[in-house]
N, C-alpha and C positions, 0 to 999 in steps of 0.2 A: 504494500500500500504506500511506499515512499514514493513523493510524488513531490521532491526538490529537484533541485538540476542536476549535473553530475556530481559525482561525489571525487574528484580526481586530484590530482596534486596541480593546483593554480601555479602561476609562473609570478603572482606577485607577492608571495611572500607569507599570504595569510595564513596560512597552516600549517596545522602542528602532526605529524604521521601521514601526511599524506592526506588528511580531509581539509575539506574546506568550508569550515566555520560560517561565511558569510552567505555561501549556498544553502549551508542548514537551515540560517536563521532566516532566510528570505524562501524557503520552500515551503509550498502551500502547508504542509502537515504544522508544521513548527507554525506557522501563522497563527493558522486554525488554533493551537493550544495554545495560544495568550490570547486570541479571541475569548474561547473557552474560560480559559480563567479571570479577562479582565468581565467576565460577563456575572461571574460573581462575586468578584470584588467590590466593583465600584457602586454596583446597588448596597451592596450591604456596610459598607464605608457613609453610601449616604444616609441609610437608613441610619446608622447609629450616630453618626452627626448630628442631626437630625432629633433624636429622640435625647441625648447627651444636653444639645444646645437647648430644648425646651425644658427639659429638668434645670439648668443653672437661669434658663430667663426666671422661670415659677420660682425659683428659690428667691431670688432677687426683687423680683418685683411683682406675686403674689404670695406675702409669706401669710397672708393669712388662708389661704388653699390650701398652702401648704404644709400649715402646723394644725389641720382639720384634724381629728381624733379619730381614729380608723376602731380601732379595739383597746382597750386602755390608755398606756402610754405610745402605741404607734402611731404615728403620724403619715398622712397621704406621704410629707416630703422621706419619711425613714423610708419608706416603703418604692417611695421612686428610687432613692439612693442605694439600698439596693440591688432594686432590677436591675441597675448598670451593671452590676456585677452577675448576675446570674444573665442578661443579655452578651456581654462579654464569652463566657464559657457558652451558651448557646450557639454563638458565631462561631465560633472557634470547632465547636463541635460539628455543625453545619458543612465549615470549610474541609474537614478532615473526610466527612463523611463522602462531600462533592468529590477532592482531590481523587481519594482512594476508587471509587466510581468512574470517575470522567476523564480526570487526567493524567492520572498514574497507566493505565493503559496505553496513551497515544505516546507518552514521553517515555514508557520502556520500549513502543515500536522507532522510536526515532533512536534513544541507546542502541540496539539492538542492528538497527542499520550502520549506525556510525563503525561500530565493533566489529561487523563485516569488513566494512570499506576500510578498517583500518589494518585489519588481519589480509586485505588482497592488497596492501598496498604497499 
């Protein structure tokens, strides 16, 4: 399924065994997988931006929302202070889960080529 250009020893210097780095990085496969990943970075970079920057606006400048009484002493704001932390490991979880699925397949077919071309060359 490699579907870069050749994988050959260039004449200008760029590579290291005989491959040519700048071919990989510009071959449709390699594309596709920082497509792929920026496809779930950057949403979830915003999202948590996003949900980060309204927790410190409410803290700031609705502290009366935010010191609201949920159950004894917790507070709406203890309770959003938090979530960042369990939102944190959720992301994080999420990305592990994606990598392992999505990307970790296409970037051991692209290893797996390089380790050819570098064993024929």
């Amino acid at each position: 399924m490699w579907q870069g250009g050749p994988m050959t020893r260039p004449t200008t210097g760029d590579s290291v065994h005989g491959i040519d780095y700048v071919a990989v990085e510009e071959s449709d496969t390699f594309q596709g997988l920082k497509r792929m990943q920026r496809s779930f970075v950057f949403p979830m970079a915003a999202f948590f931006l996003i949900w980060y920057f309204a927790y410190v606006l409410l803290a700031a400048f609705a502290p009366d929302f935010m010191s609201q009484r949920v159950w004894g002493d917790i507070t709406i704001g203890l309770l959003m202070g938090l979530g960042q932390f369990v939102t944190t490991f959720v992301i994080t979880m999420a990305y592990v889960s994606f990598a392992n699925r999505r990307l970790d397949p296409v970037a051991s077919e692209i290893r797996e080529e390089l380790e050819k071309a570098d064993a024929h060359s």
